[in-house]
Kinemage of the C-alpha trace (Angstrom):
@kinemage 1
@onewidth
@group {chain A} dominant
@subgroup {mainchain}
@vectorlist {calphas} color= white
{ca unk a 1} P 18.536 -3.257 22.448
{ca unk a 2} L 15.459 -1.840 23.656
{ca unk a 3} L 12.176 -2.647 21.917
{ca unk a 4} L 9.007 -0.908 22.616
{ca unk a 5} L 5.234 -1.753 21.115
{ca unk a 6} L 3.267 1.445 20.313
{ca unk a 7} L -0.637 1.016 19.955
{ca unk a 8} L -2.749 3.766 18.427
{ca unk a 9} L -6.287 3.354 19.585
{ca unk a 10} L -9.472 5.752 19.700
{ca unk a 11} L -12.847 5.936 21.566
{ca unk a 12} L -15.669 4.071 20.027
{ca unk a 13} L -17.605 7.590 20.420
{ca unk a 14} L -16.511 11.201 21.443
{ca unk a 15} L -18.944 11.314 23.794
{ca unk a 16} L -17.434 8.046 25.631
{ca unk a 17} L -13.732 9.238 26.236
{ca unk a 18} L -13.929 9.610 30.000
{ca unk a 19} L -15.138 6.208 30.148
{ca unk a 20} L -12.486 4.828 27.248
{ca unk a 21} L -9.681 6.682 29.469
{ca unk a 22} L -10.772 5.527 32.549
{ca unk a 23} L -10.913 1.714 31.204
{ca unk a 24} L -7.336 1.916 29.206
{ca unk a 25} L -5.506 3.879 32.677
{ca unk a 26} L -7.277 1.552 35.165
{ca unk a 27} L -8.721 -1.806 33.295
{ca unk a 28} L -5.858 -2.848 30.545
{ca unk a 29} L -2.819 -0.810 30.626
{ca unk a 30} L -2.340 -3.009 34.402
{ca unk a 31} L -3.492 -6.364 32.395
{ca unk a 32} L -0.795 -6.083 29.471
{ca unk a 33} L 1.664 -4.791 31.567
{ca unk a 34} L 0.874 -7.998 33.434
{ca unk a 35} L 1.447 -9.923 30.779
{ca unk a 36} L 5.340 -11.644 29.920
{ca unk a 37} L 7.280 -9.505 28.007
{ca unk a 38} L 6.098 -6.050 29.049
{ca unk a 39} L 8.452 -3.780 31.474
{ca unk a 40} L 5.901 -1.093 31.523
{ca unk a 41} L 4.041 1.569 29.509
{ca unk a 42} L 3.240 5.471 29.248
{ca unk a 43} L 0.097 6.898 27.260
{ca unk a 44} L -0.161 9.841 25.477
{ca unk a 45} L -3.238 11.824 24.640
{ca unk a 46} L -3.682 14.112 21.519
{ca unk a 47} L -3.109 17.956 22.900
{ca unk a 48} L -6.254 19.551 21.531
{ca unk a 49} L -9.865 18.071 20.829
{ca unk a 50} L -9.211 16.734 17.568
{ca unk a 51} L -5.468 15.849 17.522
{ca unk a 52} L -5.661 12.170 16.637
{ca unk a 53} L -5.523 8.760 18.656
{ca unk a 54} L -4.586 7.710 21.871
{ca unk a 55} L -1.009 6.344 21.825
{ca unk a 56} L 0.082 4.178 24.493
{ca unk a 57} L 3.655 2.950 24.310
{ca unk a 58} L 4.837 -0.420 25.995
{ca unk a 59} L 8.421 -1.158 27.336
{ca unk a 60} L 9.187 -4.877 26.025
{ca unk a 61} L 11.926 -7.207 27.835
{ca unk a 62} L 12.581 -9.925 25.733
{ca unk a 63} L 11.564 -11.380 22.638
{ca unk a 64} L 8.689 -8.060 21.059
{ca unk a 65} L 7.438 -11.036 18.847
{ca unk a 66} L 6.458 -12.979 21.205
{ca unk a 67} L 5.467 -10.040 23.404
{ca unk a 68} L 2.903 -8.523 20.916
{ca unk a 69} L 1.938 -12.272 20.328
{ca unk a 70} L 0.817 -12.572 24.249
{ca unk a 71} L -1.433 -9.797 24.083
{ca unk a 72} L -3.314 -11.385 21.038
{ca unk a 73} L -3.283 -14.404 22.746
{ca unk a 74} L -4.730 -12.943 25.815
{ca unk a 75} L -7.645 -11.289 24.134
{ca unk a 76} L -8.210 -14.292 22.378
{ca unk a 77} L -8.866 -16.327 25.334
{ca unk a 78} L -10.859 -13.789 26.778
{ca unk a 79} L -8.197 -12.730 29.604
{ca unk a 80} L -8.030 -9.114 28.692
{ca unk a 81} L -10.880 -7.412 30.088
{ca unk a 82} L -12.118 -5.355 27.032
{ca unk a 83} L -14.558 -2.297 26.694
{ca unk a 84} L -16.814 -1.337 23.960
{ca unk a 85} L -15.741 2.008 24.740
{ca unk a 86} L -12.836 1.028 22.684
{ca unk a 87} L -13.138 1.342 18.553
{ca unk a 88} L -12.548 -1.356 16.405
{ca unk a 89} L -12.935 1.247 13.426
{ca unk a 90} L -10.437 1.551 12.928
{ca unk a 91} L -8.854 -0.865 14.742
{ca unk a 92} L -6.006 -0.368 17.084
{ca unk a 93} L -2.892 0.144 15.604
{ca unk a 94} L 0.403 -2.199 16.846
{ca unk a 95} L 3.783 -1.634 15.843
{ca unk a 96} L 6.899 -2.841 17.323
{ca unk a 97} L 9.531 0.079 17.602
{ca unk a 98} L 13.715 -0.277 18.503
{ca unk a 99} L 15.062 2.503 20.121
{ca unk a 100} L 17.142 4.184 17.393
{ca unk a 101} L 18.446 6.646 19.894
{ca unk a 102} L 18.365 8.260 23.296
{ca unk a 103} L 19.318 12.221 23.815
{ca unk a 104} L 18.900 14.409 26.853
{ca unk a 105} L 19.926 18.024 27.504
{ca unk a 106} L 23.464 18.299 29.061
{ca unk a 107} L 24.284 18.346 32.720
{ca unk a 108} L 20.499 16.787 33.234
């Protein structure tokens, strides 16, 4: 079975979202992908100005427990390198996800 973690996050400031995208694409998407557990991720951005967080959803191999537990350990002992371009209010959001389901259109 497939598990995936979703995150929800936001910019610590509107005016600092070329610098929080910049930092998630280039700085820690490649560190928790590093990390055991993770396969790979995608993020998403909202579609218009004021459409909500930044969701970034990791591919898990494994154990997700213990997957979502390495990237708390990780920031912990300072291994992720973090950005205050990143708000902590709220704080990012974490939830571990099973794929229910996977559909695609005929003959594709």
């Amino acid at each position: 079975m497939k598990h995936y973690l979703l995150v929800e996050s936001y910019p610590s400031h509107p005016d600092r979202l070329d610098e929080f995208n910049k930092w998630y694409d280039e700085v820690h998407i490649p560190e928790v992908v590093a990390l055991d557990g993770f396969v790979g991720a995608i993020r998403l951005a909202p579609a218009d100005p004021d459409g909500g967080p930044s969701v970034t959803i990791y591919e898990l191999q494994g154990d997700p427990q213990a997957a979502k537990d390495n990237v708390h350990a990780a920031a912990a002992a300072k291994q992720l390198n973090m950005s205050d371009s990143l708000s902590y209010g709220p704080i990012p959001k974490m939830r571990i996800l099973q794929m229910q389901s996977e559909h695609s259109k005929p003959g594709r």
